[in-house]
N, C-alpha and C positions, 0 to 999 in steps of 0.2 A: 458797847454799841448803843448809839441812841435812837428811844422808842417806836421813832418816825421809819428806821431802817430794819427795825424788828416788826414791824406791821408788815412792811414792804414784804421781806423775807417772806412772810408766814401767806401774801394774798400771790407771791412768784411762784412757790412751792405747790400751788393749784394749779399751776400747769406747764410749769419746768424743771425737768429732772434736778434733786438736791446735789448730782456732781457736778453739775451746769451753774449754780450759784454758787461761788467759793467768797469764804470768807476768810480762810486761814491765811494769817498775815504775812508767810513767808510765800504764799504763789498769791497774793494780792502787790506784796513787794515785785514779787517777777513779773508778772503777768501786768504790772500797770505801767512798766518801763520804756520808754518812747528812746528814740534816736535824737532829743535835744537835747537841754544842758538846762533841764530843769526836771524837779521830782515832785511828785505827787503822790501819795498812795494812798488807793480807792479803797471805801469802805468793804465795797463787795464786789463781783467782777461776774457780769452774766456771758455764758457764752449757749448764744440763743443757734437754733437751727433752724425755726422758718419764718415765716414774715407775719404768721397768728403769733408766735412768741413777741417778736417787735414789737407789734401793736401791742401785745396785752402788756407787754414791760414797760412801755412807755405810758399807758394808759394810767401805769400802775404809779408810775413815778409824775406823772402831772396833778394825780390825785392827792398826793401827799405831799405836793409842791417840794419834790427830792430832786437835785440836776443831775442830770446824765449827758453821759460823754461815749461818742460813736468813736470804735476804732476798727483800723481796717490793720494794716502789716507794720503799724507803727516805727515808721522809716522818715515821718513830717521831722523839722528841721527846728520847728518854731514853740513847740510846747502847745498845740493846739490837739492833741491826742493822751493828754492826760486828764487824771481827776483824781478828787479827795472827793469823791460821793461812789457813784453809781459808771461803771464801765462796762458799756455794754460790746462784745466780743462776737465772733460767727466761725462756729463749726465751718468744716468743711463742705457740707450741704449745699454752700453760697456760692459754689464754684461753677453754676453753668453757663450754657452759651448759646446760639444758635446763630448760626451764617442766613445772612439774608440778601436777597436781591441779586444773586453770583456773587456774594463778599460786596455789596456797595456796600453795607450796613451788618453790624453786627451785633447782639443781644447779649449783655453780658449783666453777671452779677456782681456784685459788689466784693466778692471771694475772689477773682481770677486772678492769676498776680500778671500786669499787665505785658511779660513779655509770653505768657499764656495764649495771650488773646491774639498778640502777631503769629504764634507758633498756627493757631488754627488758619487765619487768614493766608499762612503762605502759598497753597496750594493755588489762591487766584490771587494771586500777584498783588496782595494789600497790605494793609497795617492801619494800626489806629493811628490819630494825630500825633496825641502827643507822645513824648521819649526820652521820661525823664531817664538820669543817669542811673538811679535805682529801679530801674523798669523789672531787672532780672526779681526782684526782693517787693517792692511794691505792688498793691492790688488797686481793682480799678476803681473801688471806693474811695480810697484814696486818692486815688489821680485828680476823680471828678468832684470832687470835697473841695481839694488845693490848687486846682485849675493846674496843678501840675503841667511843665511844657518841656523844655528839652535841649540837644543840639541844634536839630534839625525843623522841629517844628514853627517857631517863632511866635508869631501872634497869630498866623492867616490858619493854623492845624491842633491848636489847642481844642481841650472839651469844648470851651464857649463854642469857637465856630464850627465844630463839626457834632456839638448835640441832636437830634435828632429825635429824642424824647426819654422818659424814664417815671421809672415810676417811684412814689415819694412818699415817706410817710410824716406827717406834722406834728405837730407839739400837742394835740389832743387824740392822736392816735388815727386820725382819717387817711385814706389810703387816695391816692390818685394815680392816677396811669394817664399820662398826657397822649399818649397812643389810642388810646381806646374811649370811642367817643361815649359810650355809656359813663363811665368812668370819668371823663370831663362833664359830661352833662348832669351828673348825679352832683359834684362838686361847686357846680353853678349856682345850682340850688342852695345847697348847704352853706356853703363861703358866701355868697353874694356879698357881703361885707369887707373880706379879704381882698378878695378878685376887686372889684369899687376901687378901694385904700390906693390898690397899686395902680392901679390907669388915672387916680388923682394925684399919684407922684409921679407919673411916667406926663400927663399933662402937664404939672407946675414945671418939668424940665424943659418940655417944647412951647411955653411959654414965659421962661426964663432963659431967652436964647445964649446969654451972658454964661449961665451955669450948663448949660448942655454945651456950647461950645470946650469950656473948659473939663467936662468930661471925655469930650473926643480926642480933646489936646491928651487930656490920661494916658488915654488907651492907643496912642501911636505908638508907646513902646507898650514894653512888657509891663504888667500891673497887677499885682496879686493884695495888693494893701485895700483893708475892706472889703468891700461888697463890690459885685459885678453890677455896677452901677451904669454902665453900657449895656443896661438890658432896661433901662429906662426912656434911654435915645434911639436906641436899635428898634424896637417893639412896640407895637401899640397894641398887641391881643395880652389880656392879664395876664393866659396860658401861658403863652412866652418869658413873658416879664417872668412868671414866677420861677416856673423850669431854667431858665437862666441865672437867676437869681442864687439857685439853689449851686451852682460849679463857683468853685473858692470859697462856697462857705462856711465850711473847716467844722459840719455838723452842727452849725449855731439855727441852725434853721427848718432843719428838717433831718431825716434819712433819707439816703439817696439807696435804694431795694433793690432798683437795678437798672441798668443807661443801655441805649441803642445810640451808638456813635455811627457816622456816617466815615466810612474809612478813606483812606487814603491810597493813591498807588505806593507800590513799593518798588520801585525804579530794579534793574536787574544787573545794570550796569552803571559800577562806581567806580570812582577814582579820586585819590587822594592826594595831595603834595604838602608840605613844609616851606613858609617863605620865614626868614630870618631880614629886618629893615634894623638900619644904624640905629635908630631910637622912638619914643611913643607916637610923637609926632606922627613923621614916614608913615608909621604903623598903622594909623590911625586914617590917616589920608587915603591910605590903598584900601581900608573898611569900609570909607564915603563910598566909593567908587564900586567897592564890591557887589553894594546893599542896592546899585542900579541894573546889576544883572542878574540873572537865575540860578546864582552858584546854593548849591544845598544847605551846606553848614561853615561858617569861619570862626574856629576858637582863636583867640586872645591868650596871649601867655607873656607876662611880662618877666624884665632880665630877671627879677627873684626865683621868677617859675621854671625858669631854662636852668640855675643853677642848682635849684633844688632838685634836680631828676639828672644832674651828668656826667653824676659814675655809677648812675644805673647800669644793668646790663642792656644792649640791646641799642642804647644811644648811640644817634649819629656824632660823629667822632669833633665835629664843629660847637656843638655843644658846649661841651669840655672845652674847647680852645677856648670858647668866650669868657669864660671865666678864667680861664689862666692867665688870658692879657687883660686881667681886669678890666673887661667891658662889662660896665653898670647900668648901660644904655638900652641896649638891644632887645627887641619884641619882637616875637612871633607872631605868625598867624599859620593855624591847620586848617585847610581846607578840603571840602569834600565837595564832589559834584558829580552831579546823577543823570542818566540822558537813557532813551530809551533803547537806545542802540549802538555799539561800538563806532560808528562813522560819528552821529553824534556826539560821543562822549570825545572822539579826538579832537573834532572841531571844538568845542568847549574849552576843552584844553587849550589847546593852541592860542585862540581869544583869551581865552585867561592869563595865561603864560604873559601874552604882549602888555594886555593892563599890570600888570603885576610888576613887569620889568621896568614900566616908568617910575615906579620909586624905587629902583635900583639897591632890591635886595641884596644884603652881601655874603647870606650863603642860603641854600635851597636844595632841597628834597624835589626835583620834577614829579607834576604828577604822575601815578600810576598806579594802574588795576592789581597789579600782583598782589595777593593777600599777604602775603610773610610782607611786607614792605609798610605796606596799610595798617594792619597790625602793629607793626614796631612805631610808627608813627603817630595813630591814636593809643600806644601806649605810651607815653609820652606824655599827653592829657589827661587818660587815664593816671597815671601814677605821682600827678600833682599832691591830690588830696593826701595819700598815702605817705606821700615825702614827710611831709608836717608832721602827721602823725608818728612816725615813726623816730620823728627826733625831739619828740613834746618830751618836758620833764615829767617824771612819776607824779601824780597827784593835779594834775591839769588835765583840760580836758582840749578836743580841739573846736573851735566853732569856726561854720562857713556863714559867711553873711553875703546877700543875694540882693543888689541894686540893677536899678537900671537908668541909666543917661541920654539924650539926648545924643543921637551918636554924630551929629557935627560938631558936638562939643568933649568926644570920648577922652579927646588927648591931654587934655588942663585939666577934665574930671581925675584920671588917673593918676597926672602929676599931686594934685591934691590930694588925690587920697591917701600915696604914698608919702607923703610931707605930713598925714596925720599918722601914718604907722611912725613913724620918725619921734615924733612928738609926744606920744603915750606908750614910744619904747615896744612895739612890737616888730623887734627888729626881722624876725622871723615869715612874717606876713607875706606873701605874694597875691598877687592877682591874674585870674583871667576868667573866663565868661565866653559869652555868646556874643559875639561883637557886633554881629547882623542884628541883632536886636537891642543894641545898646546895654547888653546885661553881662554885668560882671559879677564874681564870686570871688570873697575875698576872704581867707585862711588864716587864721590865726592860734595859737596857744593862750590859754587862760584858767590861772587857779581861782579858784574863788574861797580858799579856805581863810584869807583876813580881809580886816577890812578896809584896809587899801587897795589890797586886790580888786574887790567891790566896786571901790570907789572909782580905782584906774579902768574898769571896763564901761561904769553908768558914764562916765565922762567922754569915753569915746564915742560911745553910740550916740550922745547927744550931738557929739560935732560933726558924726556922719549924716544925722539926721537932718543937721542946719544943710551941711554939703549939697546933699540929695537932693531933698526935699524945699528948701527954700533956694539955694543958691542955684542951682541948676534945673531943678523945677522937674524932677526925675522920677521915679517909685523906690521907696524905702523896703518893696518887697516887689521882685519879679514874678517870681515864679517858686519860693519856698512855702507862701502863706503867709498870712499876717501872726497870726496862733499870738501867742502871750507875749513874743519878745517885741513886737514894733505895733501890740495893739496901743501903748499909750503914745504913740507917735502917728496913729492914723488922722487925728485933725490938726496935727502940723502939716501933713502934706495937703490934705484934702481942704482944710479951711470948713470954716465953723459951721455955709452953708450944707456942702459937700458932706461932714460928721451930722449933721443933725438930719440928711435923709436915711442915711445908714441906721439912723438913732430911732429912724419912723418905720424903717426895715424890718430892724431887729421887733418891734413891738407889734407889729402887724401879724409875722409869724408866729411871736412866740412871748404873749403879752404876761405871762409869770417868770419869763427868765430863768427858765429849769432848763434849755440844749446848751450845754460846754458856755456856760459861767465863765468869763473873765478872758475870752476869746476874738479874737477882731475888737471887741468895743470892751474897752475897760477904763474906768474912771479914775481908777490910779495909778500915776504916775510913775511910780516906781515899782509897777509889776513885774518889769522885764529885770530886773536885779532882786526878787524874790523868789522862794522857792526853789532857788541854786542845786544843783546837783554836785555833790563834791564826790569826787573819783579818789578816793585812798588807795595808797598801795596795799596791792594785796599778796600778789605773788606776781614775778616777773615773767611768767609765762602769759599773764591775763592783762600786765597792770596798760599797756598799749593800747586795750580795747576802747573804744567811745562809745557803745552801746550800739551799733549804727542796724543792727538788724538782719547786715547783709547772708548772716551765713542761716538766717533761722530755715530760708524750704529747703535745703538741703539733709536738715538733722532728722535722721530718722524717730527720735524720741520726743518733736513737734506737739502731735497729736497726743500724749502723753503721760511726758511729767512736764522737762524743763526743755528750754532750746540752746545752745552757745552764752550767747545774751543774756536769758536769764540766769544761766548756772553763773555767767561771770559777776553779774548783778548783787547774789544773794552771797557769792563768797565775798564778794567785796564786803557787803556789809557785816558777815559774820565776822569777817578778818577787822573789820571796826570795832565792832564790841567785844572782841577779847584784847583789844589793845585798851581800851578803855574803862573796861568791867560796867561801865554803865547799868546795865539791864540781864543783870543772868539768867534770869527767866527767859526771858526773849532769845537770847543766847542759844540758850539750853535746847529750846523750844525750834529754833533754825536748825542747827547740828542738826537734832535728830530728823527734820523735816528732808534737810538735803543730802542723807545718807543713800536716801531712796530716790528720792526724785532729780538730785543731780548728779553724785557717784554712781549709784548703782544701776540707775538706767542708763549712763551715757555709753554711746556702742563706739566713742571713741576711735571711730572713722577717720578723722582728721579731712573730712570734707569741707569743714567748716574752715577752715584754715585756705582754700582753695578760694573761696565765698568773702572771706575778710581783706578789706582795705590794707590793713598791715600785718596782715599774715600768721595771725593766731592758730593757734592750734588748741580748743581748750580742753578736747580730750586728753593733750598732756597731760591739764592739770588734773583732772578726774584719774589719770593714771597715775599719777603721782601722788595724789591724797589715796588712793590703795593701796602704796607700798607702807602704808601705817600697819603693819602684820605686827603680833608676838613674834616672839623667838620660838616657840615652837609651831609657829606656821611659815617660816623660816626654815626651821629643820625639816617639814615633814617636803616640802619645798624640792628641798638640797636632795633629799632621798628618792621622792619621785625620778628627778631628775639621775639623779646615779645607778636609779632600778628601772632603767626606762622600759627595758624589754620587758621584764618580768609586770610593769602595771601596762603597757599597749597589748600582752598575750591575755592580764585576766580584762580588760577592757574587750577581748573577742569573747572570750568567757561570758562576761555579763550580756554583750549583745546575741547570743546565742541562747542562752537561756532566757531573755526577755521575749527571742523571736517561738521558741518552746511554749512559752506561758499563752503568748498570743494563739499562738496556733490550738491549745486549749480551752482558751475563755472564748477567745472571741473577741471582735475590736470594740466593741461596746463594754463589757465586763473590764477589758484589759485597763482601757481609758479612765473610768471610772474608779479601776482601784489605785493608777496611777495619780488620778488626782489628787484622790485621799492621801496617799503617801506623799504625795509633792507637797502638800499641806502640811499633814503632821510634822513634816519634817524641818519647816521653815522654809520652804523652797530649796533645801540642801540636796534634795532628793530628783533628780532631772525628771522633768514632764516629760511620759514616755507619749507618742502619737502613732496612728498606724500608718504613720512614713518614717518611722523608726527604720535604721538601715539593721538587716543582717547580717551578722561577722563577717569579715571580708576572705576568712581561713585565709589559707599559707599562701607567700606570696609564688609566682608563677618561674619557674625558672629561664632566663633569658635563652639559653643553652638548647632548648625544644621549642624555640622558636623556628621556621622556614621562611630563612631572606628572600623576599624576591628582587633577588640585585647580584651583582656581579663582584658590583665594588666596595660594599658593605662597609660605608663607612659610618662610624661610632658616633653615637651619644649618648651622655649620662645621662641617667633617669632616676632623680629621686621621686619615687611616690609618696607625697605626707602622712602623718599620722593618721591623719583624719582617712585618707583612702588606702592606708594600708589595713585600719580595723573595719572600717563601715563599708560594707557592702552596698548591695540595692536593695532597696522595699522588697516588701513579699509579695508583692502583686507587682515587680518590676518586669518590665516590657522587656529587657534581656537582663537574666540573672549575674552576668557576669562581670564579678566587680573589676573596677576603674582599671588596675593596677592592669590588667589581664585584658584589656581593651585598651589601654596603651600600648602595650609593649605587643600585642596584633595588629596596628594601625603605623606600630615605628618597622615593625616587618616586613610591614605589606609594602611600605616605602622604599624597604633597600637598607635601614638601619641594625646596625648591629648595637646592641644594649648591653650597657655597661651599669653594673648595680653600684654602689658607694658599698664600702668595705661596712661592715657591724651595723648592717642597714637600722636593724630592727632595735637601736640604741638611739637613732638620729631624730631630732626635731629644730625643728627650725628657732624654735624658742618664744613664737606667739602665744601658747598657753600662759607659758609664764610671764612675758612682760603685759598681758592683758590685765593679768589681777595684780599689777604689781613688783610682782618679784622680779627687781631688774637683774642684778645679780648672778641668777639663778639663768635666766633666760638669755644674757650674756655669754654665759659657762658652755650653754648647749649653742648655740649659736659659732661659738668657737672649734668645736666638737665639731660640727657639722661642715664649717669652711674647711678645716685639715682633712676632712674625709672625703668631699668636693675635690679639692687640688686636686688629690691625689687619684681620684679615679678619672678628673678631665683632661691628666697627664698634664699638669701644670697650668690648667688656663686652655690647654690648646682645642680642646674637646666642646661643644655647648652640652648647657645643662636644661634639660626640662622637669620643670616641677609642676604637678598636674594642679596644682592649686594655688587660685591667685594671691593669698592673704599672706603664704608662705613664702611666692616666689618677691612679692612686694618686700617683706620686710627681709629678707635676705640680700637683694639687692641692696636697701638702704643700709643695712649692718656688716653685711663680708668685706673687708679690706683687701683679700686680694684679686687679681684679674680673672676673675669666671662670671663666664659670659651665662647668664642666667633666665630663662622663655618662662611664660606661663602658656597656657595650653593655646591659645589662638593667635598668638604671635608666630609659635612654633610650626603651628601648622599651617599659618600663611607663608612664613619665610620656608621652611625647611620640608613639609609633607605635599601638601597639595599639588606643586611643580611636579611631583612625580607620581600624580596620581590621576586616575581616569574619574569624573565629578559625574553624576547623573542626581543630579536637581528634584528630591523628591515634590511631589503636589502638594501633599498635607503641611497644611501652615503648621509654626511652631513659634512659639512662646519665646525669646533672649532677655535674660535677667542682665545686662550689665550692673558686675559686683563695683562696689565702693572704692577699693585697691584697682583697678579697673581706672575706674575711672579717674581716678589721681594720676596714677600712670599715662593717661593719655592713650588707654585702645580703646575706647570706645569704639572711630571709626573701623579698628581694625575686626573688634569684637563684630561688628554688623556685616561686616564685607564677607567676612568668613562664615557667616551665617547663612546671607546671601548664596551664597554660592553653592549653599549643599540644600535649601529649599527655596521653592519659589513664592511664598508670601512669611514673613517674618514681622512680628510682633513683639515692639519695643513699646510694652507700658507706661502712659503717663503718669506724673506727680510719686517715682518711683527713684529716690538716688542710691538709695540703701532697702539691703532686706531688713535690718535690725539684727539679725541672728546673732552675728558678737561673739563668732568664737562658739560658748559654751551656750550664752544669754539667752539662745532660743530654746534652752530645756529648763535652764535657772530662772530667769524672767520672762517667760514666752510671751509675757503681753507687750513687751518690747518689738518682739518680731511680729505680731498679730498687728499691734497699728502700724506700724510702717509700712506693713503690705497691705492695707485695709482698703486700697484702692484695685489690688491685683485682680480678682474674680471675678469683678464686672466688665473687665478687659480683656476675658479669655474668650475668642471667640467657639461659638457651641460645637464646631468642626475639628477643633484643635486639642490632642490629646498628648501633645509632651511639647518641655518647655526645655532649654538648656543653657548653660554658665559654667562658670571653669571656680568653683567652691562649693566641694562636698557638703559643708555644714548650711549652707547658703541653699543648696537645692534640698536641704530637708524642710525648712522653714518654706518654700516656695514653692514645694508639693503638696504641703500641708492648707495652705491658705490661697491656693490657686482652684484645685480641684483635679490637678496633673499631675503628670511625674516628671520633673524635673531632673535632667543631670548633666553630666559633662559634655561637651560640644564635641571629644573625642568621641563619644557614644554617637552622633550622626554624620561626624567624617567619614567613622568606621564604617557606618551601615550606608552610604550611599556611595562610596570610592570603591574603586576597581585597582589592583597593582597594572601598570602600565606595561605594554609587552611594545616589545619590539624598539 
């Protein structure tokens, strides 16, 4: 490392924790990884928690003339969120908010990830402007960095026009707060120079009517190339100008701390249709015409785009046809339209419907509100990007490129465009965009590993650039960002006068050129074909990924080690250098790094796979790199397995004597010597905590049960492993474990209970495909379907399994017909209709598990909630506990950050929490400050047997 970055280090370390500066090259590799199709990796990676860290980091880095690069959820498109220097990152701390005005405006930090910030606003019927497609995964420093915009937004609901102030930090470290008039007034003073610079550029444009015209021409469409230079024409307060100034641009000029956007309604009532026109033309015409009325959102889908999605599942059946008669012709348009009221939203319709019919579409989805309908229809849009990617060759990557046209010119623009995918052989290529705003996205596959390949991609961008940019007089960037890949084409579009205010911009804020180097304004030509990201294959579980980001706030191991993204990142490159031997040290040095931070912490949810474009799963692969066992961790394996009784009886054993010792030391003493031993032992030794469960003893006999029912009809009940050993806490609010509080709850219903034969031998086989052992976990899994059949009398019986991770993966694994409940499905479908509900007061806590929510019961998880108390408390920024199975005694620090948001969400009234995963409600009692358990445990306690 050189000098300049070891001064740096030694003056950060004054006042930022040393796990906060990373330098070690394998999470400098991960952690510097953007969603482009360019690489960089930063010398060091700060991830700062307040805005005294900002300042003094930036202070630190202007002093030593070092550049630094702001990133927020690194989902930019452009390369404008990377760096070979200094990357500066934000804890979680960045995440707040406040509603202002009834929801007219709302305060947010640079941490929220922007579909965050709608979640707060929907109680008064709002939302922010803009809505990009990565809204779930992107933050709103990002948004307001990349002027970010969307379906629905267009140009009239972006940051630009719905800024309302923020506060910013500069290139010498001064703070301003455009809100608060001390904090302008103090800046007056200081800047007078700065503030001057820009009212004599924002004068030379209102006296250069020639160039201010031609900037308003810009900004009729969409425009993200450069600087917001419609804050030159717009504005005559500097304040303005500058605070404007600061949305798109992609941190070259400031930090943006944190923005108050002026929100937007959020209409209540939508509806959606499919129009299908013979060709671009038609298509194109019915867009002119659209763009004159109040319709919400019209996506653009050309024939490539219809054919790439129509043996999707889910596709209107006309789809398909179009390609079967070889129609090469035919474009869509989806439309969406928002009205404040059902009588309005028909009329709309209807008007709509008749304009639409004059280019006599030749096949059409009417609109309509139903959701299933709406859905399959913007999934259809949705499942564009995803097409491409899923049929890219291994070792390419995919890139979307983001223009916008003049939209009485859209229809020749796209004939042309498509005559250059032709011509540079990207036969693969489709388009479509936001058509109300003249902005298309255009898809394509691209290796970069020769130098042909190179060649064939700088050649096309050049011809899209002449298209765009001169031929049509368009933007070269909508709404991605300018970032690295179209900065050497910003004074093609803009022209030489246009580049040299940008040029007076850039040097006014930031006259050493230390904020993100080589960004918006770069003086060589050839930046956007340097620095290439090459995607080697690696394993075919991963090699599909683009980096794209989408699944990282999902992964409970975020906050952490690694996320999806990274883990797939660093194997890629590992999987590089042992193909190459290049660098064994480096090698060496990775292995060992990603044993821990990307096998060993990953909890292997396959959430992340729900989150991705094409459908990754990369807990696979981490599951898969664990089945690298000896053969005698094979055997001991096989044996477990074959002794299953005799290790789940001394596994009560163990929990009995642990609950012995506790009740001797004390929870202080216990914890403590527990930690020693988790320690010396390597972590082999399970972290005991005083929500350690107490043996579960024998299980309860079905037999001494009293039906209250006539007709007593059957279901099977496996109770899992996990709630056949583990009891409740010692200070648990009813002692009576799970097993014995189902099979009282299936009584009280009218159920008669049926056990599976050699109960105390059965496992679903999650232990073991967790660590790998497929095998082995297969073996029991099969074990368990024959012992199923046959106690559900073939299939005909349902079966309830009290725990979701078990009922999840049995489902996914049993081949034959048994119908299989996890506990709140069960007791929606099959208990509560027979039962009398009295609604306790006292709020409670609902963890929905990760298997949960893949499964799709969320809504059902809450409903049944609902109904057994009257205020219910679903925690945010919460998908997973982390637990993992075993993880939260083996790595507890896994489950401590994923729930690190839990405790400050429990309200002070609220004394138990519930979920339907034993191992889950230990982890969530432990870091709540509750007792957590199963949702049968407040069926039980607020249900009556129904008489009469």
């Amino acid at each position: 490392m050189q000098q300049p970055y070891k001064t740096l280090i030694e003056q950060l370390q004054h006042q930022i924790d040393d796990n906060r500066i990373i330098t070690d090259p394998t999470l400098t590799l991960a952690y510097g990884t953007d969603a482009s199709f360019y690489r960089l990796v930063p010398k060091l990676i700060l991830q700062l928690d307040t805005l005294d860290e900002v300042v003094y980091a930036i202070k630190a880095c202007y002093s030593l003339n070092i550049p630094v690069t702001f990133r927020a959820a690194g989902t930019s498109l452009s390369g404008q969120a990377l760096s070979d220097s200094v990357l500066i990152t934000l804890t979680n701390n960045w995440r707040n908010h406040k509603i202002l005005n009834g929801g007219e405006q709302i305060w947010l930090q640079p941490g929220v990830i922007g579909a965050e910030a709608n979640k707060f606003l929907t109680p008064y019927g709002r939302k922010i402007g803009p809505d990009p497609a990565s809204i779930n995964t992107c933050k709103i420093g990002g948004i307001a960095a990349n002027n970010a915009s969307g379906m629905c937004c267009g140009t009239a609901q972006n940051s630009y026009k719905t800024l309302a102030g923020m506060t910013i930090v500069l290139a010498d470290g001064t703070i301003l707060n455009t809100l608060d008039a001390d904090s302008v007034a103090q800046f007056k003073q200081s800047h007078q120079e700065l503030l001057a610079d820009l009212s004599a550029l924002a004068q030379h444009c209102h006296d250069t009517p020639e160039l201010a015209d031609k900037i308003r021409h810009k900004y009729r469409l969409k425009n993200t190339t450069g600087y917001s230079l419609n804050s030159l024409v717009d504005y005559d307060d500097p304040i303005e100008i500058l605070q404007h100034l600061m949305i798109g641009s992609e941190g070259t000029l400031g930090f943006i701390a944190d923005i108050t956007y002026n929100t937007v309604v959020d209409h209540a009532f939508k509806a959606s249709g499919l129009f299908v026109f013979a060709d671009i033309e038609k298509t194109c015409l019915a867009v002119s015409e659209l763009s004159k009325t109040n319709v919400a959102a019209v996506e653009l889908m050309d024939s490539r785009s219809l054919a790439s999605v129509a043996d999707e599942p889910g596709m209107p059946d006309f789809i398909a046809q179009l390609g079967a008669n070889g129609n090469a012709e035919a474009a869509a348009l989806l439309i969406e339209i928002h009205a404040e009221n059902e009588e309005a939203l028909s009329e709309q319709g209807e008007a709509l419907t008749s304009l639409i019919n004059a280019f006599s579409p030749i096949e059409q989805v009417a609109f309509s509100r139903d959701a299933k309908v709406c859905a399959q229809l913007w999934g259809i849009r949705k499942g564009l990007f995803p097409a491409v990617g899923a049929v890219r060759e291994t070792g390419t990557t995919v890139i979307i490129e983001d223009v916008a046209f003049p939209i009485e010119q859209l229809a020749p623009a796209v004939r042309e465009l498509q005559e250059l995918f032709t011509q540079y052989h990207y036969h693969e290529a489709i388009i479509f965009g936001h058509a109300l705003a003249g902005n298309l996205h255009f898809v394509f596959t691209q290796a970069f590993d020769t130098e042909e390949e190179v060649e064939r991609y700088s050649a096309f961008m050049d011809a899209v650039a002449k298209l765009v940019a001169v031929d049509y007089q368009g933007s070269l960037k909508a709404e991605h960002g300018t970032g690295r890949n179209m900065a050497p084409f910003v004074e093609l579009e803009w022209g030489e006068e246009g580049y040299a205010l940008m040029q007076q911009i850039k040097r006014i804020f930031d006259s050493t050129g230390i904020l993100n180097p080589g960004v918006i304004l770069n003086d060589d030509h050839q930046a956007h074909v340097k620095d290439l990201k090459e995607m080697p294959a690696a394993d075919t579980l991963i090699d599909k990924c683009i980096e794209c980001g989408f699944c990282e706030p999902v992964c409970p191991s975020r906050n952490l080690s690694l996320t999806p993204r990274q883990r797939n990142t660093v194997f890629r490159e590992i999987s590089r250098l042992r193909r190459t031997d290049e660098d064994p040290a480096r090698l060496a040095e990775m292995e060992k790094s990603f044993k821990y931070q990307g096998i060993n912490t990953c909890a292997a949810t396959g959430l992340c796979a729900d989150r991705c474009p094409v459908g990754i799963n990369t807990g696979d692969l981490m599951r898969k790199l664990r089945e690298d066992h000896s053969g005698m961790a094979k055997s001991i394996a096989r044996w477990t397995a074959n002794n299953f009784n005799g290790i789940t009886a001394a596994t009560r054993v163990g929990l009995s004597a642990a609950n012995g010792m506790h009740s001797v030391l004390g929870s202080k003493n216990m914890q403590a010597l527990s930690k020693a031993a988790h320690k010396i032992s390597g972590q082999k030794i399970p972290l005991w905590t005083p929500h350690m469960p107490r043996s579960a003893g024998k299980m309860p006999k079905p037999e001494a049960l009293i039906i209250h029912s006539v007709s007593k009809q059957k279901v099977v009940y496996f109770p899992s492993c996990a709630s056949r050993n583990m009891g409740t806490e010692k200070k648990a609010m009813d002692a009576r474990p799970l097993a014995e509080v189902t099979m009282s709850l299936l009584a009280k219903a009218g159920y008669e209970v049926v056990l599976p034969n050699d109960l105390s031998s059965q496992c679903c086989g999650m232990p073991y495909k967790s660590k790998g052992f497929v095998d082995t976990a297969n073996s029991k899994a099969k074990q368990l379907e024959e012992a199923l059949w046959a106690a559900s009398e073939q299939g005909t019986l349902p079966v309830l399994m009290d725990t979701s991770p078990c009922a999840s993966l049995s489902k996914d694994t049993l081949r034959k017909d048994i119908t299989i409940y996890e506990p709140f499905k069960f007791v929606a479908d099959f208990v509560m209709p027979r039962l009398d509900i009295t609604p306790q007061d006292e709020p409670v806590m609902l963890h929905i598990t990760c298997t949960s929510r893949r499964k799709g019961l969320a809504g059902v998880m809450q409903q049944v909630t609902e109904a057994c108390a009257n205020q219910v408390i679903i925690p945010e920024d919460i998908q997973c506990c982390g637990f993992a199975g075993d993880k939260g005694f083996t790595t507890p620090e896994l489950n401590e950050s994923a729930l690190s948001p839990l405790k400050a969400q429990v309200p002070e009234n609220c004394k138990e929490g519930y979920s339907n995963s034993r191992t889950c409600e230990i982890g969530l009692s432990e870091h709540s400050g509750i007792e957590y358990r199963s949702i049968l445990y407040l069926v039980d306690k607020v249900s009556q047997a129904r008489t009469g």
